[in-house]
Backbone as JSON Lines, residues from 0, in Angstrom:
{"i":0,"aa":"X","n":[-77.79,-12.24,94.1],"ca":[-77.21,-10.98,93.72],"c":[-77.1,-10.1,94.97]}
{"i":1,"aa":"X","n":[-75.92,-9.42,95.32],"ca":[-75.67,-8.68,96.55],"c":[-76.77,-7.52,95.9]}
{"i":2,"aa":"X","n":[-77.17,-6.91,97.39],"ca":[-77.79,-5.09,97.55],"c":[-77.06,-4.46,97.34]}
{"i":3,"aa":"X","n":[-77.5,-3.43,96.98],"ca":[-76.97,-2.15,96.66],"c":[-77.79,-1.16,97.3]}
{"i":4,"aa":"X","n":[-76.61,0.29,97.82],"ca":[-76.93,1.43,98.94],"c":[-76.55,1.93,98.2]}
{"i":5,"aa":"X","n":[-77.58,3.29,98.27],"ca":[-76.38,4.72,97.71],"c":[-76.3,5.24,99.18]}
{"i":6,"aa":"X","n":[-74.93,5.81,99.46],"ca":[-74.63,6.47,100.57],"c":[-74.25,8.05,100.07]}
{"i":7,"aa":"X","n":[-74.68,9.24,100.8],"ca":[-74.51,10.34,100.79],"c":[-73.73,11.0,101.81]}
{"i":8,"aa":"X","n":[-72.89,11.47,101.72],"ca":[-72.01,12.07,102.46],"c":[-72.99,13.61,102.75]}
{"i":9,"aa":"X","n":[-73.78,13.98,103.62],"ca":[-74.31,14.8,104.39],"c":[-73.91,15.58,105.47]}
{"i":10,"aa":"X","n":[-73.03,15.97,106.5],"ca":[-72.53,16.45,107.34],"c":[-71.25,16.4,107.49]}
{"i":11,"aa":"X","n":[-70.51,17.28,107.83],"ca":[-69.08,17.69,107.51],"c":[-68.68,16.83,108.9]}
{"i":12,"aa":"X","n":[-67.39,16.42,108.75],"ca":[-66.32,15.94,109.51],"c":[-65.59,16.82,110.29]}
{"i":13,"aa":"X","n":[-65.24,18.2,110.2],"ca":[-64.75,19.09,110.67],"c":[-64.94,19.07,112.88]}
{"i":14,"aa":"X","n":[-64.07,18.71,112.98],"ca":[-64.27,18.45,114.67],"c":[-64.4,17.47,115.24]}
{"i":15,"aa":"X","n":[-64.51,16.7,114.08],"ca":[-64.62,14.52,114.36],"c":[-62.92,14.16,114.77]}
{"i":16,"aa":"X","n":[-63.08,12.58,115.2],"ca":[-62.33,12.47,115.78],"c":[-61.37,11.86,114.16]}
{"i":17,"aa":"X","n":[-60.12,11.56,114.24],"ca":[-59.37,11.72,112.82],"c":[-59.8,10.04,112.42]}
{"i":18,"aa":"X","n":[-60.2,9.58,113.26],"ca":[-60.57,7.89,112.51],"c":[-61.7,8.0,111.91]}
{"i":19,"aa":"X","n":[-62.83,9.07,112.3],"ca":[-63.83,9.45,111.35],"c":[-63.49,9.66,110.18]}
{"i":20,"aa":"X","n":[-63.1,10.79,110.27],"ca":[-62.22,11.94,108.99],"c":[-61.53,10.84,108.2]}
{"i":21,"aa":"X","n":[-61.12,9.81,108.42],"ca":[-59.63,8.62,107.99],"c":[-61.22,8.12,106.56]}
{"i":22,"aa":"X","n":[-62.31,7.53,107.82],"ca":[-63.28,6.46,107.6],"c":[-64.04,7.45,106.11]}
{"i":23,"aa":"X","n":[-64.21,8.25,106.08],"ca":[-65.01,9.68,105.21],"c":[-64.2,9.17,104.02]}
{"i":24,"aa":"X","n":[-63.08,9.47,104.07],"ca":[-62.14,9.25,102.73],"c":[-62.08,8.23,102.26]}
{"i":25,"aa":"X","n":[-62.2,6.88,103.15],"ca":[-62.03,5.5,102.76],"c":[-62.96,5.35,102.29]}
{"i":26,"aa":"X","n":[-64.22,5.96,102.34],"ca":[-65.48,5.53,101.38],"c":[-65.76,6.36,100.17]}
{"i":27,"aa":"X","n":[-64.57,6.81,100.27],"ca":[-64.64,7.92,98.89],"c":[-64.98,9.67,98.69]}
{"i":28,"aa":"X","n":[-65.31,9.74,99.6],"ca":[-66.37,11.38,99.88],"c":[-64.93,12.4,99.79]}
{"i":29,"aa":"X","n":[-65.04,13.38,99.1],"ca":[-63.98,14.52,99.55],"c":[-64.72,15.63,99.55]}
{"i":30,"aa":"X","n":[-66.21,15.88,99.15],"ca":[-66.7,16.72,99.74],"c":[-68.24,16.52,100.05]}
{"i":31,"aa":"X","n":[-69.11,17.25,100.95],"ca":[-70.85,17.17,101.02],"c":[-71.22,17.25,99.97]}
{"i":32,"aa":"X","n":[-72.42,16.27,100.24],"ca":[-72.99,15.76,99.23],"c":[-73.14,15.14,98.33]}
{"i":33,"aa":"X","n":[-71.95,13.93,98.69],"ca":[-71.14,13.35,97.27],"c":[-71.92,12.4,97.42]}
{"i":34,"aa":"X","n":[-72.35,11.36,96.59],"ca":[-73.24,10.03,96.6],"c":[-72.56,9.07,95.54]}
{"i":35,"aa":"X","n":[-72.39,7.75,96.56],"ca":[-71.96,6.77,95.72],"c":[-72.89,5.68,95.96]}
{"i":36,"aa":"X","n":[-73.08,4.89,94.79],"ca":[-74.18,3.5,94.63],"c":[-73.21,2.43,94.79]}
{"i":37,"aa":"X","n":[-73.27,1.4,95.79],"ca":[-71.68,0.7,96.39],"c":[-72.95,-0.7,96.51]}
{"i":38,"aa":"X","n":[-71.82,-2.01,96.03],"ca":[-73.02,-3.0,96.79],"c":[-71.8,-3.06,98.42]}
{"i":39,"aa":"X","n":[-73.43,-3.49,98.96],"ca":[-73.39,-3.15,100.33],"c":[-72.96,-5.31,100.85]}
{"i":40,"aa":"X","n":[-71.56,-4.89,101.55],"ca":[-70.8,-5.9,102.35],"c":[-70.68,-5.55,103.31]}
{"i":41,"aa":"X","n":[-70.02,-6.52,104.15],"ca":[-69.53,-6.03,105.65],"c":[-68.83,-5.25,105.99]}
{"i":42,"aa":"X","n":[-67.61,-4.93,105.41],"ca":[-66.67,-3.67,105.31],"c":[-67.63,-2.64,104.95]}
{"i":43,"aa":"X","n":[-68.45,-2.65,104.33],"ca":[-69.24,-1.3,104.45],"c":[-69.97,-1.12,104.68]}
{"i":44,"aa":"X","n":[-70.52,-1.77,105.69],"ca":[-71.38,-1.92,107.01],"c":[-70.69,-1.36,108.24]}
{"i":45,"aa":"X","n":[-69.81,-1.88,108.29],"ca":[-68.92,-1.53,109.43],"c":[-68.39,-0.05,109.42]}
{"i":46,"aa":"X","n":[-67.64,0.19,108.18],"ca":[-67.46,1.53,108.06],"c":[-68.6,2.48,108.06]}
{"i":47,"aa":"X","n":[-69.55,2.1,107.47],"ca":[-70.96,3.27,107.83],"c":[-71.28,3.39,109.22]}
{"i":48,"aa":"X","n":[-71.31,2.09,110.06],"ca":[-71.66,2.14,111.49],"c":[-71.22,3.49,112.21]}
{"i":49,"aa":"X","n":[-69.48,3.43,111.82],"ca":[-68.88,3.94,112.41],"c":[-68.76,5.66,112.1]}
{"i":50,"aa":"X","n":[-69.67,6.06,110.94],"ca":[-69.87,7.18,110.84],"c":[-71.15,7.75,110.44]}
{"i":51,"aa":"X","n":[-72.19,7.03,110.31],"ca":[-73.41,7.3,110.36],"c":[-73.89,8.45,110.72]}
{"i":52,"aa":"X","n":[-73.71,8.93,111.95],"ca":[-74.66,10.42,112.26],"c":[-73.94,11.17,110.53]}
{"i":53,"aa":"X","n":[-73.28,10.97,109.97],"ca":[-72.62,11.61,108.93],"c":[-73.0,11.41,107.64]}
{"i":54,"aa":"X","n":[-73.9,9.97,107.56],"ca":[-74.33,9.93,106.12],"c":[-75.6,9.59,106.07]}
{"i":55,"aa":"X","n":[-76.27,9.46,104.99],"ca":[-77.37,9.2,104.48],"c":[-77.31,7.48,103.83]}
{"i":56,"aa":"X","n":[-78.1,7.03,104.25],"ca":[-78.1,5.32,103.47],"c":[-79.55,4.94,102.98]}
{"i":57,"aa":"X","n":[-79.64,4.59,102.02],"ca":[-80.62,4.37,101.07],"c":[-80.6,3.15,100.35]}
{"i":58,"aa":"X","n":[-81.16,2.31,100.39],"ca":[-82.05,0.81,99.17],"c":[-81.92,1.79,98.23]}
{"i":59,"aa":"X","n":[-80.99,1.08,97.14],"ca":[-81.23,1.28,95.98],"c":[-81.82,0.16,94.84]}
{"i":60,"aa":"X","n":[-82.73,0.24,93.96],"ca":[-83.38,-0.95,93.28],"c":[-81.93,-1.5,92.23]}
{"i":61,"aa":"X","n":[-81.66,-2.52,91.93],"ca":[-80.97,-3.15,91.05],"c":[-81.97,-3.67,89.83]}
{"i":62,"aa":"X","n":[-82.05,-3.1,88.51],"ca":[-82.66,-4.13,87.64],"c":[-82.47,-5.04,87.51]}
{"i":63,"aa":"X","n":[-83.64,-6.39,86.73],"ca":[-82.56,-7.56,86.71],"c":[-82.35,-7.68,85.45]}
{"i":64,"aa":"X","n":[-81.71,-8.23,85.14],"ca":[-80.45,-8.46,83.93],"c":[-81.93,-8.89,82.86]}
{"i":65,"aa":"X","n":[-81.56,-9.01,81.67],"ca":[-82.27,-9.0,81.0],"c":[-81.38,-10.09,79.86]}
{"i":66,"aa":"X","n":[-82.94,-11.39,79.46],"ca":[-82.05,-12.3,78.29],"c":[-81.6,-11.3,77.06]}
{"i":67,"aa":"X","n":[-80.54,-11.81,76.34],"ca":[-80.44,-11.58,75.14],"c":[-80.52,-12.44,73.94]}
{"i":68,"aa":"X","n":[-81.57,-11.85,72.92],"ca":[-81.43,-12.66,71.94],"c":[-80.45,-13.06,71.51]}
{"i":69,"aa":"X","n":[-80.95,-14.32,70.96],"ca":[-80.32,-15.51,69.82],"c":[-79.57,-14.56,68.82]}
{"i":70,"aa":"X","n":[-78.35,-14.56,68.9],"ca":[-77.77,-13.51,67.1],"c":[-78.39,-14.29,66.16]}
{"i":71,"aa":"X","n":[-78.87,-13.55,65.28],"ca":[-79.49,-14.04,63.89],"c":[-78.16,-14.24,62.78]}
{"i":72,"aa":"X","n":[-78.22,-15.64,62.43],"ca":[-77.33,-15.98,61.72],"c":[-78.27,-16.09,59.88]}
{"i":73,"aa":"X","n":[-77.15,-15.46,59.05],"ca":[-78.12,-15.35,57.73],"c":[-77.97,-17.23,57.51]}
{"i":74,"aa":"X","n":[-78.89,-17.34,56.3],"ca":[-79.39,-18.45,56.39],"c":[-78.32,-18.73,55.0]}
{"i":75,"aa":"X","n":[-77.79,-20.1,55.26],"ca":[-76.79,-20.13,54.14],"c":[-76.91,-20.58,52.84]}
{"i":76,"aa":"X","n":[-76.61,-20.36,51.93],"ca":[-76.97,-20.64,50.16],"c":[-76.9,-22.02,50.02]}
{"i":77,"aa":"X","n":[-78.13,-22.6,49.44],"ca":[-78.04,-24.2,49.19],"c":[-77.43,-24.62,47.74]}
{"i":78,"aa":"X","n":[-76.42,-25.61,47.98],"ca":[-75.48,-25.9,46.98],"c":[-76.69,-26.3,45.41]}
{"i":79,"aa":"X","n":[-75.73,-25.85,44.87],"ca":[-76.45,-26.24,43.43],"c":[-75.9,-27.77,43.47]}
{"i":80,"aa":"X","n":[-77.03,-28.54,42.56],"ca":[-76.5,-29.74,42.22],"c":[-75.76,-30.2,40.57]}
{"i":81,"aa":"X","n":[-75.28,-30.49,40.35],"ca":[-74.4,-30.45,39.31],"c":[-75.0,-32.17,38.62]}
{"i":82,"aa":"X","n":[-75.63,-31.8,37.56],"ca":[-76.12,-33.63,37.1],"c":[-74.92,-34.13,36.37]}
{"i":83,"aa":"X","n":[-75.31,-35.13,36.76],"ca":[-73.84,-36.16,36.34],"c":[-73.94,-36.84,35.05]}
């Protein structure tokens, strides 16, 4: 099962260079403080690299999946016998 990050958009872009500002939007943020729970790949590795002093990155726990019962099927009516 891939990890999962929540990333927080923490510090404004305002004065960055525009591939920052480009990179901010591509991960979703349109304003501080926004937090998204993303599983974490290489594309978004790479894109965090590249703007990091800017966000917050955090382990987030994944539960694990949980069995589900058997559906309970009703139990079916036993034929009458008919004497011959």
């Amino acid at each position: 099962m891939s990890e999962r990050m929540k990333i927080t958009y923490v510090r404004s872009a305002i004065g960055r260079h525009y591939k920052q500002k480009r990179t901010i939007a591509a991960l979703g943020f349109t304003k501080l403080h926004q937090s998204r729970v993303v599983d974490w790949n290489d594309s978004l590795k790479g894109m965090t690299l590249k703007v990091i002093h800017l966000l917050d990155i955090e382990p987030v726990e994944v539960p694990s999946p949980k069995k589900k019962a058997a559906p309970k099927t009703k139990p079916q009516p036993k034929e009458k016998k008919k004497d011959e």
